[in-house]
MARKENU-975198 format. One record per atom (N, C-alpha, C): y, x, z. Coordinates in steps of 0.001 Angstrom, whole numbers, plus 500000, padded with zeros to 6 digits. Each point is the difference from the previous one (the first is absolute). Layout:
BEGIN
YXZ;...
***
This chain:
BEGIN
344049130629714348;499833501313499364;499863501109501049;500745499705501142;500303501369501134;498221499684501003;499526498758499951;498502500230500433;499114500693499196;500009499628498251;498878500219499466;499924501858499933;501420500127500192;500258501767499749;499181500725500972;500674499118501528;499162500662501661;498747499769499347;499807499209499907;498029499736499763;499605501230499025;500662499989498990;498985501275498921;500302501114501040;501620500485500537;500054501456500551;498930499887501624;499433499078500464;498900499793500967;499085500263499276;498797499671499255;499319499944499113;499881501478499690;501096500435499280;499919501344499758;500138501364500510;500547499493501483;499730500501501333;498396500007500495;499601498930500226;498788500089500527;499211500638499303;499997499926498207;498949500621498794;499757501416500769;501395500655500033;500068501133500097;499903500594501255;499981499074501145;499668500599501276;497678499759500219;499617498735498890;499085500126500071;499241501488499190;500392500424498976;499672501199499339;500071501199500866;501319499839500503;499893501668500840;498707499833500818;499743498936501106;499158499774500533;498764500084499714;499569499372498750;498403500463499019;500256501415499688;501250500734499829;499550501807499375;499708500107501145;500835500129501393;499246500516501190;498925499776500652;499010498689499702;498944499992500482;499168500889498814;500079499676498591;499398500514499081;499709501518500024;501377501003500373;499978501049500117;499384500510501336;499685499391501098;499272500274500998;498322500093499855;499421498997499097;499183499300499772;499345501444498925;501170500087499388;499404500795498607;499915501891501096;500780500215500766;499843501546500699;498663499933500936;499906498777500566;498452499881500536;498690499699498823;500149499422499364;498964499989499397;499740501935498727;500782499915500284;500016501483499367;499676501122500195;500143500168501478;499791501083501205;498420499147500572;499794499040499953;498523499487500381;499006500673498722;500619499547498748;498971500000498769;499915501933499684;501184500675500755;499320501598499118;499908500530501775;500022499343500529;499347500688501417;498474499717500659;499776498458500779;498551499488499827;499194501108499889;499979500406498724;498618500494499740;499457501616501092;501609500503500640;499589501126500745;499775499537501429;500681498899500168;499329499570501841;498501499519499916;499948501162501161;498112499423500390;500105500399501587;499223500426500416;499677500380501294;500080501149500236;499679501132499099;500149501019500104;501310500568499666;500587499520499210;501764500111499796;500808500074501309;499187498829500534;501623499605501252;498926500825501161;498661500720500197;499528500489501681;499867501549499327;500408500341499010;499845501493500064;501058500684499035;500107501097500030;500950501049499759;499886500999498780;500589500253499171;500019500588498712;499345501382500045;498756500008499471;499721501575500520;499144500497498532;500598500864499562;499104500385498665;498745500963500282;499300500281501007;498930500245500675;499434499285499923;500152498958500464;498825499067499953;500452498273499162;500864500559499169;500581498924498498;500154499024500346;500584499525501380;500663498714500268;501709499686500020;499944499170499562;501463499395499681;499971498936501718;501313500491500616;500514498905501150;501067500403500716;500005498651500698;501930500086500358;499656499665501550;498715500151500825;500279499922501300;501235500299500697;499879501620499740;500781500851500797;501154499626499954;500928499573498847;501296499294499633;499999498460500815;499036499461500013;500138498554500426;500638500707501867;499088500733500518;500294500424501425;501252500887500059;500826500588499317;501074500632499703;500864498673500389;500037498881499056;500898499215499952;499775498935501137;498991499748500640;499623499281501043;500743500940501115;500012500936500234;500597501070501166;501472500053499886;500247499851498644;501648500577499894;500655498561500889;499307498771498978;500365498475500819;500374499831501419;498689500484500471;499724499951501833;501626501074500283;499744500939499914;500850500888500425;501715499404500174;500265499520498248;501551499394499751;499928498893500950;499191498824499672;500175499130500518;500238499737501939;499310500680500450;499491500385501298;501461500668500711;501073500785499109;500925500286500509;501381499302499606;499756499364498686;501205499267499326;500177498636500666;498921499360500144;499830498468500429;501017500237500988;499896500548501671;500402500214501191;501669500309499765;500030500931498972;501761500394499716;500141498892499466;499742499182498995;500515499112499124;500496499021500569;499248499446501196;499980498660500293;501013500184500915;499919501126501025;501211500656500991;501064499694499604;500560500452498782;501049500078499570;500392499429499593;499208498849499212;500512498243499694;500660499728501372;498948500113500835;499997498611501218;501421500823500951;500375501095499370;501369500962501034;501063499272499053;499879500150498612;501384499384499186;500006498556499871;498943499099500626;500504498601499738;500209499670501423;499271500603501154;500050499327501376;501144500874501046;499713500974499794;501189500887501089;501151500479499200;499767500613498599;501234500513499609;501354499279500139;500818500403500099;501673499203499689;500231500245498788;500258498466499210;500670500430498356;501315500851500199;499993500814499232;500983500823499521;499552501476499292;501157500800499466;499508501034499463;498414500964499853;499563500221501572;498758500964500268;499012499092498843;499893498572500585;499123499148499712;499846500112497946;501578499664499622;500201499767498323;499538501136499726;500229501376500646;499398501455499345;498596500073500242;499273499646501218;498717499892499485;499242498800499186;500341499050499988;499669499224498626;500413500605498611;500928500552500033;499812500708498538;499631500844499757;499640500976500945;499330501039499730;498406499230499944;499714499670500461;498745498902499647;499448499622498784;501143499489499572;500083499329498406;499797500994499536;501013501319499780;499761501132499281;498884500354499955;499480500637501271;498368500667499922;499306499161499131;500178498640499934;498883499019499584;500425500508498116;500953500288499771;499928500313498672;500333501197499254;499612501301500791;499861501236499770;498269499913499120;500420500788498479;498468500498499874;498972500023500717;498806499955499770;499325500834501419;499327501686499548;500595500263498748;499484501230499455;501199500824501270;500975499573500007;500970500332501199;499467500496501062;499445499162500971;499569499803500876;498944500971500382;499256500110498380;498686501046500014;500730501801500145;500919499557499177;500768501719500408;500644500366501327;500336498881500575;500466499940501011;499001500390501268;498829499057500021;499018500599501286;499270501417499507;500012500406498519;499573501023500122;500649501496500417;501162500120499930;500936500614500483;500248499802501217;499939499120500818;500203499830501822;498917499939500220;498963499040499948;498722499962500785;498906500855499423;500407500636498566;498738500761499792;499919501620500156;501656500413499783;500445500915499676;501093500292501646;501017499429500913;500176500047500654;499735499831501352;498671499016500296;499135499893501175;499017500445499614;499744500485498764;498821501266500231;498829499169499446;499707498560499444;499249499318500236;499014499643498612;500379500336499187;499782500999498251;499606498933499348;498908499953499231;499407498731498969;498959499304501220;500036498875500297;498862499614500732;500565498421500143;499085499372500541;500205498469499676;500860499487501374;500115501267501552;501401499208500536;501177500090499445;500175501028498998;501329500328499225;500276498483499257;499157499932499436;499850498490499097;500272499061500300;499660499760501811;499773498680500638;501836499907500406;500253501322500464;501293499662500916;501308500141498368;499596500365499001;500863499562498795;500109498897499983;498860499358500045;500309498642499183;500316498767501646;500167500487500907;500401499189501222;501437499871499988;500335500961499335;501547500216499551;500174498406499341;499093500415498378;500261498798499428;499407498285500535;499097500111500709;499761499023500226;500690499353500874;500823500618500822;500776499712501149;501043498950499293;500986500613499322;500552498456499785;499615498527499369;499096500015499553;499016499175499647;499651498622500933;499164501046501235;499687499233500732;501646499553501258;500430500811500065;501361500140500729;501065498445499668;499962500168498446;500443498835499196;499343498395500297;498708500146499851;499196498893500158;500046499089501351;499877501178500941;500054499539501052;501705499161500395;500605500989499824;501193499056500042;500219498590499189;500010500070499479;499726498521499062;499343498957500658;498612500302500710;499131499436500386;500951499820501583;500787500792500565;500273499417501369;500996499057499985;500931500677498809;501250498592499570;499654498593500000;498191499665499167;499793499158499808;499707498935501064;499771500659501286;499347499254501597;501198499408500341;500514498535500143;501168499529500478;500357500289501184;501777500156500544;499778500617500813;500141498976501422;499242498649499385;500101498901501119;498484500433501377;499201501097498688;498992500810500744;500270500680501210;500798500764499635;500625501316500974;500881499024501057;500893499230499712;500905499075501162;498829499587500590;499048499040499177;499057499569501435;499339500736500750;499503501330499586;499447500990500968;501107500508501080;500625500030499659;501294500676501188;500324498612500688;499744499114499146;500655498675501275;498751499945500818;498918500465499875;498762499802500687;499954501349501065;500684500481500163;500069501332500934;499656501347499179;499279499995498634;499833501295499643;500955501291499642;499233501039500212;500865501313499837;500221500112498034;500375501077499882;500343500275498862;498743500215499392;499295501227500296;499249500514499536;498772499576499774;499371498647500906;499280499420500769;500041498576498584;501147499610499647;500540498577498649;499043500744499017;500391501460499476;499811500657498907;498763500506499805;499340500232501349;498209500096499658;499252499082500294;500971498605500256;498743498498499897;500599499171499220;501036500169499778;500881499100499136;499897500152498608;500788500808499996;500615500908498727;499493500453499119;498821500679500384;498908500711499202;499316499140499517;499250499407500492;498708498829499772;500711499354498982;501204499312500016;500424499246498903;500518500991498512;500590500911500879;500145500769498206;499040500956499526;498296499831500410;499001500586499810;499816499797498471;500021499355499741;499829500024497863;500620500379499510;501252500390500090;501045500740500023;499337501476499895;499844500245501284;499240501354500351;499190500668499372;499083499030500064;498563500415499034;500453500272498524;500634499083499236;500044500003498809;500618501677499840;501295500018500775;500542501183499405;498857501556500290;499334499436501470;499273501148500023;498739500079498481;499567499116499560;498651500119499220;501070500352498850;501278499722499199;500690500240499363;500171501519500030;500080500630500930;499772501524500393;498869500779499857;498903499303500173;498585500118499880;500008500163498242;500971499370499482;499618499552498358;500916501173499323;501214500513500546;500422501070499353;499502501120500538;498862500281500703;499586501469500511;498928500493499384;499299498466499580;498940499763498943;499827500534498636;501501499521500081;500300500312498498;501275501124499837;500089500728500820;500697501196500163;499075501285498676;500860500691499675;499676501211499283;500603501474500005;501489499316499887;500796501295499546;500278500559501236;500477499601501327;500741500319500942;498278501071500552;498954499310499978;498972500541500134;499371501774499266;500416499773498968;499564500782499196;500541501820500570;501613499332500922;500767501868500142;499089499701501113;499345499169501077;499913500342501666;498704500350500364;499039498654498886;498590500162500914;499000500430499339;500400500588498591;498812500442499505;499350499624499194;498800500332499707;498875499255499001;498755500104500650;499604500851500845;498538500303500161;499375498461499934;498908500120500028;499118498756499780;498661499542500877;499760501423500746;498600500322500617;500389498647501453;498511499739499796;499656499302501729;500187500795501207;500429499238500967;499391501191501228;498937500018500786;499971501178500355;498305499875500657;499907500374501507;499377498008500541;500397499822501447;501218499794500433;499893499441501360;500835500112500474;500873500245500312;500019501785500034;500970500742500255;500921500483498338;499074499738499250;500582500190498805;501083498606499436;499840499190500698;500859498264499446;501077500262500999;499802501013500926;501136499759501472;500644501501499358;499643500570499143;500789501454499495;500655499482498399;499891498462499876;499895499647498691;501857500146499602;500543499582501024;501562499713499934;500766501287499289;499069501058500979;501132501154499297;499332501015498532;498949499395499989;499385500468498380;500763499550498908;500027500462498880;500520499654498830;499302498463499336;500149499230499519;499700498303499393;500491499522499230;499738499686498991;500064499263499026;499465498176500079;501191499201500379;499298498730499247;499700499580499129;499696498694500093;499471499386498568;500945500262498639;501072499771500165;501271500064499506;499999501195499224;499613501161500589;500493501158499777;498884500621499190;498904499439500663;498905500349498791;499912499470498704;500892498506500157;499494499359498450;501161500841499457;500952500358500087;501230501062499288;499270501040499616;499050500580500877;499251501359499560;499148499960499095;499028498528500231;499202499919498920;500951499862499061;500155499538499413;500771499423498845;500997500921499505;500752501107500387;501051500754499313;499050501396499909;499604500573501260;499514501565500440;498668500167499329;499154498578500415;498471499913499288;499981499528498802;500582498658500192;499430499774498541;498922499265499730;499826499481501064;499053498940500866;500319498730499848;500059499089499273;501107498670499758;498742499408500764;498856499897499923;499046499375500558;499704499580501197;500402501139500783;500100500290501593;501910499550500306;500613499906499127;501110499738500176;499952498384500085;499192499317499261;500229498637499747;499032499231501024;499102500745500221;499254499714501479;500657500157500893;500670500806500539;501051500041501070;501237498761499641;500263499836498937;501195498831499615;499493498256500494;498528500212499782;499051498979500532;500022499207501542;500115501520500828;499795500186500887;501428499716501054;500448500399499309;501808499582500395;500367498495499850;499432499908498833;500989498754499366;499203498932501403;498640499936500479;499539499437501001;500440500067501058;500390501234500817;500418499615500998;501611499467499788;500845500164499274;501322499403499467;499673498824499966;499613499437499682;499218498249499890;499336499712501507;499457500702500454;499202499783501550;501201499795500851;500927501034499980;500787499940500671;501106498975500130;500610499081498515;500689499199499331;499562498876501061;498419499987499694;498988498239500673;500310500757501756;499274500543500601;500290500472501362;501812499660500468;500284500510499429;502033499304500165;500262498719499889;499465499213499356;500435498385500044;499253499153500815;497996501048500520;499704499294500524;500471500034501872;500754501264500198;500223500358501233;501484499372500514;500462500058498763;501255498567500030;500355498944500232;498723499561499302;499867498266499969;498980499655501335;499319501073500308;499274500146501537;501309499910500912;500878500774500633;501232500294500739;500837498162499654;500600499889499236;500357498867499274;499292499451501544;498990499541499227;499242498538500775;499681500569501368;500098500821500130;499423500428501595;501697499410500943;500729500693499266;501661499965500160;500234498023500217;499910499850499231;500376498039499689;498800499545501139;499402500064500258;498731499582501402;500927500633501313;
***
């Protein structure tokens, strides 16, 4: 009797761990095909290479695509370098004790502050106290805030994971400290790395609110050179921020669901690029 019971409460375990499992693919399945079927029809060519201008009655999201391509470069370009620093200081040099437990939790915390927070926050210091107003470095160095523990997190994880029969044999082999950790250390917890960095890449993507107090909306291209190198401290709107505009301010669901199109792709580009730069590292790593 005490088997046939385990067997139904297994049985009725698995029923129900297979169901949750079909709503969550189902419900994934059903937000993409949904955002494909009332969007589609606004991506063309002229959508994604030109700019909304009722002069000359074109609908496009260039200027936003290069907003959010710049804000990327910018965060990433300064977060990566802190992030990884500061892993490779709290797992390799720090001494456990107090300093160490207070910055891991303050870590954790940042990682789960709003980011509408965050948006009031750089706009009041970096926009309003360095003088630096609506423009897309206001934007970039907000969200480095947030991305920082992110990647900060990842990376640590990823160095825990390198055994540390690694590090003994480099030091039994004559190496320095620093010398283990940029041939050793790194190379092996590189998937590690990457993931959390493109993981960063994926919430900046899909950033809105923190955006909305710092960098603006404008939408326009720049023109030349000197206009893409003056681009940082102009006002910008990403993708993000435009499909909010279309859709609440305009009234535009059309241009909203084309931009939802447009997202939901690189969110997916980015998903395949992460497992394939993984499972690349992986096998490069095991060779």
């Amino acid at each position: 009797m005490m088997t046939n019971k385990r067997r139904i409460i297994d049985f009725t375990l698995r029923f129900l761990i297979y169901i949750c499992s079909l709503f969550s693919v189902l419900l994934l399945i059903g937000i993409i095909v949904y955002v494909l079927v009332k969007g589609m029809s606004t991506i063309s060519i002229s959508f994604l290479t030109s700019v909304t201008s009722v002069l000359k009655g074109t609908v496009g999201i260039a200027g936003n695509i290069v907003n959010t391509i710049i804000i990327i470069l910018i965060t990433m370009v300064i977060a990566i370098p802190i992030g990884v620093g500061s892993a490779i200081y709290l797992n390799e040099y720090a001494t456990p004790g107090k300093v160490v437990t207070v910055i891991e939790y303050a870590t954790e915390t940042l990682t789960g502050i709003p980011s509408i927070i965050f948006g009031l926050f750089g706009m009041m210091f970096f926009g309003e106290r360095l003088g630096l107003g609506y423009c897309l470095l206001t934007g970039s160095l907000t969200l480095i805030i947030m991305v920082l523990p992110l990647i900060t997190r990842n990376t640590q994880e990823a160095l825990k994971t390198v055994p540390d029969s690694y590090r003994n044999g480099a030091y039994g082999l004559g190496s320095g400290k620093w010398y283990m950790i940029r041939t050793i250390l790194l190379p092996s917890a590189m998937p590690g790395i990457i993931t959390g960095a493109i993981l960063a890449i994926g919430r900046i993507v899909g950033e809105s609110a923190a955006l909305l107090f710092t960098a603006g909306s404008a939408k326009m291209l720049p023109k030349g050179i000197k206009g893409l190198m003056a681009k940082p401290f102009q006002s910008g709107g990403t993708l993000t921020i435009q499909m909010y505009l279309s859709a609440t301010s305009e009234g535009d669901f059309d241009t909203a669901f084309g931009i939802a199109v447009v997202l939901l792709i690189v969110v997916l580009a980015i998903n395949l690029v992460t497992k394939a730069l993984t499972k690349h590292f992986d096998v490069t790593r095991r060779e």
